[in-house]
C-alpha positions, 0 to 999 in steps of 0.5 A: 763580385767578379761575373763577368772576367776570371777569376769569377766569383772574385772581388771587383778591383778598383780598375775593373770598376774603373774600366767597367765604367769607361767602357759603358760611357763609351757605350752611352757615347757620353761626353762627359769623362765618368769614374766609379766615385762620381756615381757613388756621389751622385747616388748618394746626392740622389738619395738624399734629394728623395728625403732618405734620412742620411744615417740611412744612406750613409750606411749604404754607401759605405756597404753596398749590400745595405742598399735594400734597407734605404726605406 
């Protein structure tokens, strides 16, 4: 959900994510060139590396919402 740019309330598109996230690498002075989808992997990579079974995080990555039920 859109908080931050109009229209507020409205679904976040791809390219405000994608900007959202060059803006905070840019913040962080990261070296490293970041999209939406290499944090979504390394979530996921994160998740599983702390012994979540995988049905449980692969329902998280596919709805976001489910994120408070990976335990």
């Amino acid at each position: 959900m859109n908080l931050f740019r109009p229209p507020l309330g409205s679904p976040v598109t791809p390219d405000a994510a994608g900007e959202l996230v060059e803006r905070l690498a840019r913040r962080a002075d990261l070296e490293r060139h970041l999209t939406p989808h290499m944090l979504r992997q390394a979530f996921g990579s994160n998740v599983a590396d702390a012994g979540v079974r995988s049905t449980k995080y692969s329902e998280a990555l596919l709805s976001p919402c489910r994120l408070v039920n990976l335990r």
